[in-house]
N, C-alpha and C positions, 0 to 999 in steps of 0.2 A: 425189588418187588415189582415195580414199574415194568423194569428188563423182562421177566418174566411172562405177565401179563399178556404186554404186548408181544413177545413169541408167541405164548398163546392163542391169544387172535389172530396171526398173521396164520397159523399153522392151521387154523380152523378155517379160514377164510379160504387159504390155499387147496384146501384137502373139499371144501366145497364145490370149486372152479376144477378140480383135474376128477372129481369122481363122480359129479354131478350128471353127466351127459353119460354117462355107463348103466345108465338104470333106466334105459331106455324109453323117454320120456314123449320122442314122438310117434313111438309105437301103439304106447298105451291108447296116446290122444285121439290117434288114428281110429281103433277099434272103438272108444267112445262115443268118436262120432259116426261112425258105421251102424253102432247101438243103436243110437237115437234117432239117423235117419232115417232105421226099417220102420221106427216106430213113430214118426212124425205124425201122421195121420188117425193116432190114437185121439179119441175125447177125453178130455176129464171127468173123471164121476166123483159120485161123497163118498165109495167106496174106497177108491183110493186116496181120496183125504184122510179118512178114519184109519187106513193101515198106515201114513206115511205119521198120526198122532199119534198110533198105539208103539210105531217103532221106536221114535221119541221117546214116548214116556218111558219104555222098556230102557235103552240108552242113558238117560238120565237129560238127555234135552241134545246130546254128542251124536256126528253121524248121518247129520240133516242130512246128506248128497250121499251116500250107501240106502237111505232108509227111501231115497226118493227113486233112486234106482229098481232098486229092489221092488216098490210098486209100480213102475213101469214094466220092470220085465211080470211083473206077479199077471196085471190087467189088460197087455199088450201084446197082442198078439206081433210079430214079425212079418212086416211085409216086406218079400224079397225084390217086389218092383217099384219100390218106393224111391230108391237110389237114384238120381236120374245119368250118373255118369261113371259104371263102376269100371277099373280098369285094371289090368294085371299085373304093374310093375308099381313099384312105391315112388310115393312122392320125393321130387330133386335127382331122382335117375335122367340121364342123358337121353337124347332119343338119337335113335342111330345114323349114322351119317351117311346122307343122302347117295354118295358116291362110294362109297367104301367096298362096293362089289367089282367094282368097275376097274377094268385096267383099258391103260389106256396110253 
């Protein structure tokens, strides 16, 4: 029973660590904060208090960070110059090497 067990865990643990990084988790992060930078320079209203309570309550209390999103994007407008350094390639790409045209 023990034997088992701990297969068990080892095999959950393992299948955590090799499938974990497949669900592309610094993509997501990327885009979220891409989200929230256009939208940095939003105010807070009781507008968007009252929708971030009502989606609560609707939820059963589940969902804090969906329902707070979601009244950001509801109240928030996008500003596309809010960014102050957007760039073309993703982050941890190489940058090209200085000489690599060059013969020589």
């Amino acid at each position: 029973m023990k034997k088992r067990f701990a297969f068990s865990l080892l095999a959950l643990i393992s299948a955590g660590i090799v499938c974990g990084p497949a669900f592309g988790a610094e993509e997501a992060t990327n885009g979220r904060e891409r989200f929230f930078l256009k939208r940095q320079n939003c105010a807070w209203t009781e507008e968007m208090g009252k929708y971030i309570y009502e989606c609560l309550k609707k939820n059963d209390g589940f969902n804090a960070h969906w329902c707070h999103n979601e009244a950001i994007d509801a109240f928030c407008k996008p500003d596309e110059t809010a960014i102050p350094h957007p760039t073309d390639g993703k982050p941890g790409d190489k940058p090209a090497e200085p000489d690599a045209g060059k013969k020589g």
